[in-house]
C-alpha positions as CSV (number, residue, x, y, z in Angstrom):
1,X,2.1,-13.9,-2.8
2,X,2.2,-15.5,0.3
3,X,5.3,-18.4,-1.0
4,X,7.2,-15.1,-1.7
5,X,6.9,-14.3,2.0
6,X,7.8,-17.9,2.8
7,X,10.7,-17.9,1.0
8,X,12.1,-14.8,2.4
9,X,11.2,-15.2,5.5
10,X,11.9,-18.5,6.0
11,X,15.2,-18.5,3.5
12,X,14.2,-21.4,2.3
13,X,15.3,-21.2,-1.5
14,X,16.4,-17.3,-1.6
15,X,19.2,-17.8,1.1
16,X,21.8,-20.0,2.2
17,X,24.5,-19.9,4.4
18,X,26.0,-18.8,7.6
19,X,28.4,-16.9,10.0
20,X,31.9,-17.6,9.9
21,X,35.1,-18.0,12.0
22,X,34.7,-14.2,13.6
23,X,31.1,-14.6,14.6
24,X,31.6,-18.1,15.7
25,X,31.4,-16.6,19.4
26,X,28.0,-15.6,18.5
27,X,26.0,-18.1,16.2
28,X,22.8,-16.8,16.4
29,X,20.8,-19.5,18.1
30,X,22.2,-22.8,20.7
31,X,21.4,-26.3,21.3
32,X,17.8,-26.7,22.4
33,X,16.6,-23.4,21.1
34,X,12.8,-23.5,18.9
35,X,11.3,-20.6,17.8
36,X,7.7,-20.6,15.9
37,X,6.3,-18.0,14.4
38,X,2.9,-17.9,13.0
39,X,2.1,-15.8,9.3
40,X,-0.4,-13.6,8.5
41,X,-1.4,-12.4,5.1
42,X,-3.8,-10.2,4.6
43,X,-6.7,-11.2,5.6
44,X,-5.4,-14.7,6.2
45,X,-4.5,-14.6,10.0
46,X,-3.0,-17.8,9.6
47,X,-1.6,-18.3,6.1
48,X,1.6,-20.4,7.2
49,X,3.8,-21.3,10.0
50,X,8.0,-20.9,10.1
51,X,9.8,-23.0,12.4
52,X,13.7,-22.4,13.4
53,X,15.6,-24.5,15.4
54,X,19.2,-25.7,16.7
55,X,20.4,-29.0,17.7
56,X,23.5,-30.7,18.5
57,X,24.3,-33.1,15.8
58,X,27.4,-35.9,15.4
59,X,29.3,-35.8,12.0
60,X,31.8,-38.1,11.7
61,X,32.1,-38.0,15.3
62,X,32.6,-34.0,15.5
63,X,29.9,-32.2,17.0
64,X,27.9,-29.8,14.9
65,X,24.8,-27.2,15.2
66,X,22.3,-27.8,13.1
67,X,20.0,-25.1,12.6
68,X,16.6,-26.0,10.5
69,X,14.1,-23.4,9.5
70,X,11.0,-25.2,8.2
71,X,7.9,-23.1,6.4
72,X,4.6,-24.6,5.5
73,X,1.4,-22.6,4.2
74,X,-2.1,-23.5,6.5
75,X,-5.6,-23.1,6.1
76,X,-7.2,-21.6,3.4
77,X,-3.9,-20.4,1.7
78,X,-2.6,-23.8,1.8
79,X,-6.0,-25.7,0.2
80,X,-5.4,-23.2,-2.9
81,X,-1.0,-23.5,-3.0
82,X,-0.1,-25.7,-0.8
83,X,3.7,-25.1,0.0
84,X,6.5,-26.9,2.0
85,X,10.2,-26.1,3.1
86,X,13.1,-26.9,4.7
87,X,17.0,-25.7,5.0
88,X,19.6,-27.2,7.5
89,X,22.5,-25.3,8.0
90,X,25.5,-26.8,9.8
91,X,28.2,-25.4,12.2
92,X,31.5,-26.7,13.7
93,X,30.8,-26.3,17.7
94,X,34.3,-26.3,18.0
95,X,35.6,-23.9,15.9
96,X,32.5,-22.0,15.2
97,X,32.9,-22.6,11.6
98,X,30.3,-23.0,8.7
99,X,30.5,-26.0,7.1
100,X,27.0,-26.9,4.9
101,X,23.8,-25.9,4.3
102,X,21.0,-27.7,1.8
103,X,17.2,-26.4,1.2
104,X,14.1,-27.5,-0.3
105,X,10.9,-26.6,-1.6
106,X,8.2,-28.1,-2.9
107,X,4.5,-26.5,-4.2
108,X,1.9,-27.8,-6.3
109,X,4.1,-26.5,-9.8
110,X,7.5,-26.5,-8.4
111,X,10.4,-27.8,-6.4
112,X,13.6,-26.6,-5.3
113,X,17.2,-28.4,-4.7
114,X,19.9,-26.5,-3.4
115,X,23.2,-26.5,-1.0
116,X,26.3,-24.9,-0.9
117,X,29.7,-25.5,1.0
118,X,32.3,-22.7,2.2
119,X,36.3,-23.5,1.4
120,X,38.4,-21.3,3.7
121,X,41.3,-21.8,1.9
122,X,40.5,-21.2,-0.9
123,X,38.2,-18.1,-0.4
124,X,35.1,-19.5,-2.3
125,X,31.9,-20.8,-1.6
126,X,30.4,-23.3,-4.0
127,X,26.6,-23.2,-4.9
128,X,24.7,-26.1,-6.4
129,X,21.1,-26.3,-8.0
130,X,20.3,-30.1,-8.2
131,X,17.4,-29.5,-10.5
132,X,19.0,-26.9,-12.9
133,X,22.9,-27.2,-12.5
134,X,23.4,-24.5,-15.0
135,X,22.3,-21.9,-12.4
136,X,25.0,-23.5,-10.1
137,X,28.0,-21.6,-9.1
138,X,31.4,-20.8,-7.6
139,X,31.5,-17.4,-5.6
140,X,34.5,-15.3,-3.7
141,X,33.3,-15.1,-0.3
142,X,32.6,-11.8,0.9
143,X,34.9,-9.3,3.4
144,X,31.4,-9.0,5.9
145,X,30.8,-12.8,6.8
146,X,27.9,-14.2,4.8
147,X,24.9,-15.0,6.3
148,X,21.4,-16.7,6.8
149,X,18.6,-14.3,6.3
150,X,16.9,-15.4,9.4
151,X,19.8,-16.5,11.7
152,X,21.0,-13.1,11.1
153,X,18.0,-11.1,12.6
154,X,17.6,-13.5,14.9
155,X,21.5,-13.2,15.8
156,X,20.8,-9.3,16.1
157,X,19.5,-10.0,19.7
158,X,22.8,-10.3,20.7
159,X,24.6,-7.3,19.3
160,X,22.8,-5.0,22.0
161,X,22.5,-2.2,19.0
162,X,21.1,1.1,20.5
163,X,18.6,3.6,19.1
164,X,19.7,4.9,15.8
165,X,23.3,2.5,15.5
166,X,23.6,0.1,12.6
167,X,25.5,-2.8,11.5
168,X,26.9,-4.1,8.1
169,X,25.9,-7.9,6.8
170,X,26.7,-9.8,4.3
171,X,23.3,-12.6,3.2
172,X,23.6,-15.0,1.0
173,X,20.2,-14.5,-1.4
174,X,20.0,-17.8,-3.6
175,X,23.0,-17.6,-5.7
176,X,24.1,-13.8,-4.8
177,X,26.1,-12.3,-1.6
178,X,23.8,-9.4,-0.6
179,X,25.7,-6.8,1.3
180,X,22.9,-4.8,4.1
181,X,23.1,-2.8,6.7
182,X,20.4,-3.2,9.6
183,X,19.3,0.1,11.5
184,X,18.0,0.6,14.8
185,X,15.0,2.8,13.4
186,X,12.7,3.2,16.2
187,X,11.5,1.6,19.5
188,X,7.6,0.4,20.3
189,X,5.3,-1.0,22.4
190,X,3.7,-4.3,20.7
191,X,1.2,-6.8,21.8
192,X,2.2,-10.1,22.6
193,X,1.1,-13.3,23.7
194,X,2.8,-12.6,26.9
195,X,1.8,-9.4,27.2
196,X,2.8,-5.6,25.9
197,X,6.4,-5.6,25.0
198,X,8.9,-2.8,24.5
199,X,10.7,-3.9,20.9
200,X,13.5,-1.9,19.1
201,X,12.2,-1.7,15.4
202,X,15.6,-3.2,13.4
203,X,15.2,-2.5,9.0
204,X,17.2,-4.2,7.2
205,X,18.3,-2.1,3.9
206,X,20.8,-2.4,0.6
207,X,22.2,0.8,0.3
208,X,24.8,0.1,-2.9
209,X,23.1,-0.9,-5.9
210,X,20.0,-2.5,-4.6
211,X,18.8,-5.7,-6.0
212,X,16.0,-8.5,-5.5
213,X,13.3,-7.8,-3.4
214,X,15.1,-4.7,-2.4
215,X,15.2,-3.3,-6.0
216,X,11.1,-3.9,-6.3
217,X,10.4,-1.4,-2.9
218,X,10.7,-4.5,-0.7
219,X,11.3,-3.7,2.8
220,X,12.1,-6.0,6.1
221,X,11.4,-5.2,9.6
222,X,12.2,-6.8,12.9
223,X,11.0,-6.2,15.9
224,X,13.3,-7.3,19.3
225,X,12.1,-7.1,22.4
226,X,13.7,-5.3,24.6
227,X,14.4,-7.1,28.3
228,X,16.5,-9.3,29.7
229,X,16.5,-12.4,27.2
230,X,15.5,-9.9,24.1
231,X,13.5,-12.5,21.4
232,X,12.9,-11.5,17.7
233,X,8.7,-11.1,18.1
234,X,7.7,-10.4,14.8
235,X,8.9,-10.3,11.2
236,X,7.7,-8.0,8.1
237,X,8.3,-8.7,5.2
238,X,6.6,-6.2,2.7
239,X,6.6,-6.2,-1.2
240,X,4.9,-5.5,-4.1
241,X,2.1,-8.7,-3.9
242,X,1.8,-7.9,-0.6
243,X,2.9,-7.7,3.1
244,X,3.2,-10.6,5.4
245,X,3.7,-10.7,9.1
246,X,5.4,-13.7,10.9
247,X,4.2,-13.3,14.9
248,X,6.3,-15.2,17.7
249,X,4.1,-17.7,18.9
250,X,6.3,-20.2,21.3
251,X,9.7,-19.8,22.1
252,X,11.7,-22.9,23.8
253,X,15.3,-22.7,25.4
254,X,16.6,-26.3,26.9
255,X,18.9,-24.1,29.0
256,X,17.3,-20.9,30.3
257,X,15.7,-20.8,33.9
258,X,14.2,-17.2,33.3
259,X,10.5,-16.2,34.9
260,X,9.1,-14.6,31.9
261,X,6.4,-17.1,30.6
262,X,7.5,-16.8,26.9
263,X,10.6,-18.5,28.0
264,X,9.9,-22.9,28.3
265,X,12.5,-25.3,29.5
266,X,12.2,-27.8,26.5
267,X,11.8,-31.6,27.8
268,X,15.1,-33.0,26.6
């Protein structure tokens, strides 16, 4: 149902984690960004709202990049499950470098507890689950840098990928390194609150033993548009309860000075 979408949309309890050293040119988003996205289910057009954004953040003095993504269900959907999330994931401006990540959830039945912390040195990443520690774990960190779901297709704006190229990830899905490759598929024309705009259609698959969401016929598509300052629009997540579609709705950037409307100088 429509937590399901949440979750993996959101990667609020079904990923954690982040790019490393050789992305660290590239983190996905910068200080100041915000992007909200608005979730449709069904016939719910407004079943729940997702909310990423970066900030610059001290640390024992060193500056850091925090990037939340916070989900929420609204309306109807929310009177009947309400349902509320957060993850902060934390990078070394300096060096680029991953350093922490915690998420929560809470519903009506349930609530989640989770971080983890990458060790360079010593090649692992440690996962813990606060509320049931026997489902926490030590794992080898994976050749392909790992991940964030959504900082990754949000990051995908800035690999300029052509019709029909693809690239390998490695994500992070609760307590598992999932290793994807997203394809440039197809390009079309979609409405927008700004207008019609041209998007490249980006699917994220798992081609080796597929597992999760991916085992179960689930299937994720992005949709970037395709101009100067190219912005994730929409996200789809489909599976077997369902499909769900998150719609851009505002974008801010604290440092861009472009003319198209979707793009807001954010009051600092």
């Amino acid at each position: 149902m429509i937590a399901r979408f949440l979750r993996s949309a959101g990667q609020i309890t079904l990923a954690l984690g982040c790019s490393l050293t050789s992305f660290a040119a590239e983190i996905g988003l910068k200080d100041g960004e915000q992007f909200s996205y608005r979730v449709s289910w069904g016939i719910f057009g407004r079943a729940g709202d997702i909310t990423v954004s970066a900030n610059e953040v001290l640390a024992d003095e060193n500056p850091e990049l925090r990037i939340r993504t916070e989900t929420s269900t609204r309306g109807f959907i929310r009177a009947i499950y309400p349902f509320d999330g957060q993850a902060d994931t934390f990078y070394d401006l300096q060096s680029g470098n991953f350093k922490r990540a915690t998420a929560e959830t809470k519903s009506r039945s349930k609530e989640t507890k989770a971080a983890i912390s990458f060790d360079y040195t010593a090649d692992q990443a440690q996962y813990t689950d606060f509320l049931s520690e026997e489902r926490s774990v030590t794992l080898p960190i994976p050749e392909n840098n790992p991940a964030d779901f959504i900082t990754t297709l949000i990051q995908t704006r800035n690999w300029d990928l052509k019709l029909g190229e693809q690239r390998a990830v490695s994500v992070l899905f609760d307590d598992e390194f999932y290793e994807l490759v997203i394809t440039a598929e197809a390009e079309e024309e979609v409405n927008t609150k700004w207008g019609k705009k041209v998007a490249l259609v980006l699917v994220p698959r798992m081609e080796t033993e597929p597992k999760g969401m991916f085992k179960r016929g689930g299937e994720v598509k992005v949709w970037l548009s395709q101009d100067e300052s190219p912005l994730p629009l929409r996200f789809q997540v489909k599976m077997g309860v369902g499909t769900g579609l998150a719609i851009l709705t505002d974008y801010q950037d604290s440092t861009a000075s472009a003319s198209d409307p979707a793009v807001k100088k954010k009051n600092s």
